[in-house]
N, C-alpha and C positions, 0 to 999 in steps of 0.2 A: 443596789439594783443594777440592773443593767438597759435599762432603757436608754433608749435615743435621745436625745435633748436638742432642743432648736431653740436659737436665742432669735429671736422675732425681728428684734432693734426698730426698722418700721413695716416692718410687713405686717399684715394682718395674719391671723392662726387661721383662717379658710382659705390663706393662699399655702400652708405647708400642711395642713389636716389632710388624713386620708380619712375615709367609710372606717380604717382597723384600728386607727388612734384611738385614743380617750383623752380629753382634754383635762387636766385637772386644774382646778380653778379656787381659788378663794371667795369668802364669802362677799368681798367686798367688788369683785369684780361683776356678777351675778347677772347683775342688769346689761351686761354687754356680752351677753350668750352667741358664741359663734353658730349659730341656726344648725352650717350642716356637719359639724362635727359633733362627736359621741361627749359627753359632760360628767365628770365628776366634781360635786360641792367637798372642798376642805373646808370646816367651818369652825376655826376659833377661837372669832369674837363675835357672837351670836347677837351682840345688842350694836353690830353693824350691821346685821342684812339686810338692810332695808336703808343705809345710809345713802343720803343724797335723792331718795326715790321721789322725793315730795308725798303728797297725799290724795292727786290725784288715785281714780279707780283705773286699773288698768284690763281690760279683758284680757289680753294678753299676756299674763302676768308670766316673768322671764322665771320663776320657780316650777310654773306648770309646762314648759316646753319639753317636749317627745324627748326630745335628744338630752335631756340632762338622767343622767340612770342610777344616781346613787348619791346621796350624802354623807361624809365622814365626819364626823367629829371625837375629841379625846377628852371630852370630859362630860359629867352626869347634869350638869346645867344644861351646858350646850344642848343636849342630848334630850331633856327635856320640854327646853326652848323650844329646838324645832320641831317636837312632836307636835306644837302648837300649831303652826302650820298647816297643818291637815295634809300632807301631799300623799298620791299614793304611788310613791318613790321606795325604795329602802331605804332607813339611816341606820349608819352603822357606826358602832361606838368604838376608836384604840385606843387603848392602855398605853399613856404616854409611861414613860421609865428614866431613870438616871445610872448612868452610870456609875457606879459605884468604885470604881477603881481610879477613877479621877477625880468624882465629885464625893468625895467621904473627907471628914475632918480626924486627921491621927492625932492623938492622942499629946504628942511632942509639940503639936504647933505653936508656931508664935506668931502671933497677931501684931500686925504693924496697922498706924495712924492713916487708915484709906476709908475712904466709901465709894463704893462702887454705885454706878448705876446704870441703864441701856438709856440711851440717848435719841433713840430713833421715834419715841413714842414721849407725844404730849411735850414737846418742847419748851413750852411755854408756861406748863404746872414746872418745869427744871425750872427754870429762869427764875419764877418766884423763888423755892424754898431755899436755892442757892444765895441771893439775891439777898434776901431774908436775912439768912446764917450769917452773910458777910455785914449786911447792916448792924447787928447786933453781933461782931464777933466781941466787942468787951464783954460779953455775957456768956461769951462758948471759948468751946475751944478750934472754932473752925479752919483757924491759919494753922495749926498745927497737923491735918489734915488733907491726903493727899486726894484727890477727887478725879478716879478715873472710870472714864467712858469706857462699854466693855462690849461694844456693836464693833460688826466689820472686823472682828481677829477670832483664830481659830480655837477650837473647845477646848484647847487645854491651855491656851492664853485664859479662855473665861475662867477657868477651876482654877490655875495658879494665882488669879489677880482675886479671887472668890477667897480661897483659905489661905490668903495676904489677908484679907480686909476686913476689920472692924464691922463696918455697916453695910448694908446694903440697900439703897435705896429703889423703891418700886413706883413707878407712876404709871402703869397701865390702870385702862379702868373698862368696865364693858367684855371683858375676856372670860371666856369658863373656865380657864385653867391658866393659870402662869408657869411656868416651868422655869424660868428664871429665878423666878422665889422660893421656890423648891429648894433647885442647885444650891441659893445661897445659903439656905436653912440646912441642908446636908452640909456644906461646908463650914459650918459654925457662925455664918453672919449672923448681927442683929438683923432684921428685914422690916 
């Protein structure tokens, strides 16, 4: 793309929004709708939109605000989900993809003693099964086992460290699609 990017740091997005912007927004942010800018929903993890909202009724509800004009999502849950909602928005469905010239497992490869996993999501389901493995390694082979985080480095860090690695562990939960599990499954992990 070639769009303009602004990193916010503490400004508010109605102090850099124009009328010709579109904001795009994640599902999780929702509730903090910049009123006078234009809104697109990316959405997901479908079984957050509503996180944090409590269960008050709200009239106001930040899903039916003028200025939000479109919903995305990539996968057929998601997609579903927010049908649920009743909005008379568009939602619109993309075809997530993998590269296949990075993320494909050749045929020659050799599997070394790693499991991989994202570290950014559910830190505390990591902690246990880690935690777990290690309490009971006389019963595994967990020391033998190299265990790398695979956030924050760029996509062909993730595919090299993907068709390195034995396992691959997944702790999302609440998502329509993981693409992470995918990669790894294209790359020959166990997942």
């Amino acid at each position: 793309h070639n769009a303009n990017i602004h990193y916010l740091a503490r400004r508010s997005i109605s102090e850099v929004c124009t009328q010709r912007d579109i904001i795009v927004l994640p599902e999780i942010y929702t509730q903090k709708n910049p009123g006078n800018c234009s809104c697109v929903i990316f959405n997901q993890g479908p079984y957050l939109s509503f996180r944090d909202w409590g269960i008050k009724v709200r009239i106001k509800h930040p899903y039916k605000q003028p200025n939000i004009k479109a919903i995305v999502t990539a996968s057929y849950d998601t997609l579903q989900y927010i049908k649920l909602f009743k909005l008379a928005i568009p939602v619109f469905r993309i075809r997530l993809g993998i590269d296949e010239r990075i993320f494909k497992f050749p045929a020659n490869s050799k599997k070394i003693a790693k499991i991989c996993y994202v570290r950014k999501k559910n830190y505390k389901d990591i902690e246990q099964v880690f935690q777990l493995l290690l309490l009971r390694r006389d019963h595994n082979f967990i020391d033998k086992y190299e265990l790398k985080a695979i956030n924050n480095i760029s996509e062909l860090s993730v595919a090299r460290n993907l068709l390195e690695s034995k396992i691959f562990l997944n702790f999302t939960v609440q998502e329509g699609f993981s693409l992470p599990v995918a990669e790894a499954m294209a790359c020959g992990c166990v997942v």
